[in-house]
N, C-alpha and C positions, 0 to 999 in steps of 0.2 A: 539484417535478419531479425526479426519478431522474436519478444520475449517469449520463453514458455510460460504455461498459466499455471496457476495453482488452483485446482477446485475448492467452491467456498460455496457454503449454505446458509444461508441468511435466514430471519426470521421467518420469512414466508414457504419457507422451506426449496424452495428453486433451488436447484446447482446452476451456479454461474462460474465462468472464469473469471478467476485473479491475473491483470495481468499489467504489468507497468512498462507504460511507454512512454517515450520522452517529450512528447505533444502535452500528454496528459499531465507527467510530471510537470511541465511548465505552470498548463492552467490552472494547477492546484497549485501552485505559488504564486502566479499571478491574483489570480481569482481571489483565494482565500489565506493567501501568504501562510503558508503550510511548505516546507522543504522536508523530504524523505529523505537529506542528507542529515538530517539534525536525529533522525529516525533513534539511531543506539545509542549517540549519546541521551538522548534525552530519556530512552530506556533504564538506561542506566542510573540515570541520576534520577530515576522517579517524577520527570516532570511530560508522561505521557497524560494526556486530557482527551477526552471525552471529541474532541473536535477534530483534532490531530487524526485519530482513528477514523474516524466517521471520513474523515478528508481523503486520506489515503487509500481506504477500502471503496468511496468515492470513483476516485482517478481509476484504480486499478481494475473496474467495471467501465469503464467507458469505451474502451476498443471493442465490447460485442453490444454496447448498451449506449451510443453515443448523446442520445437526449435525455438520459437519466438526470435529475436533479442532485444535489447534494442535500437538499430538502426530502427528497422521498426516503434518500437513503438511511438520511437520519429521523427521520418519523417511523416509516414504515418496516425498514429491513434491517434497523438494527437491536441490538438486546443485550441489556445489561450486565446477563449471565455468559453472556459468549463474550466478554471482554479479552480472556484467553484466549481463547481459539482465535480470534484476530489477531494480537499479538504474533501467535506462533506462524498467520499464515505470510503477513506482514513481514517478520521474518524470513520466513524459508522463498519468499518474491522476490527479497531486493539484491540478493546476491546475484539470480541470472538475471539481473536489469545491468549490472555492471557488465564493463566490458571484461574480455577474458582473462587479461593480463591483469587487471585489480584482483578479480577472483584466487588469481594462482600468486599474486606475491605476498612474498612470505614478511613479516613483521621487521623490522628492522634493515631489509634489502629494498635497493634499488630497484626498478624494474627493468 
């Protein structure tokens, strides 16, 4: 079953889907060694970069946008004022990219 999207507005002002799938998560680790599992920690610890983002906002366009570059997207469709708002959308995408049972287990249990 296909992730849901998160609508996301880029510089150029387009509404695109956000949407992360697991093809895609690969070739953004393959490609440009970038892992959305490293995503909160490295949130956390302050060591989100410019690249990371760009990567993942990347990947998460590619299932309606499949010849998009990671070049265009970092030229053309990104902005250094909406660092947030990527963030937050990057956020609120990776939970339903997880399967269900990640989503629902709770901290310290088993699944």
């Amino acid at each position: 079953m296909p992730t849901k999207s998160v609508p996301i507005v880029l510089k150029d002002g387009k509404t695109r889907q956000f949407r992360l799938e697991w093809q895609n998560i690969c070739r953004l680790d393959r490609e440009h060694k970038i892992s959305i599992f490293d995503f909160g920690r490295d949130a956390i610890f302050g060591q989100i970069s410019p690249v990371k983002i760009t990567g993942i906002i990347w990947a998460g366009l590619l299932p309606d946008e499949p010849t998009l570059t990671f070049e265009k997207v970092e030229k053309e469709l990104m902005a250094f004022e909406d660092f947030q708002k990527y963030m937050d959308i990057i956020t609120e995408a990776i939970p339903q990219f997880l399967p269900e049972a990640e989503k629902q287990k709770e901290p310290g249990k088993k699944a």
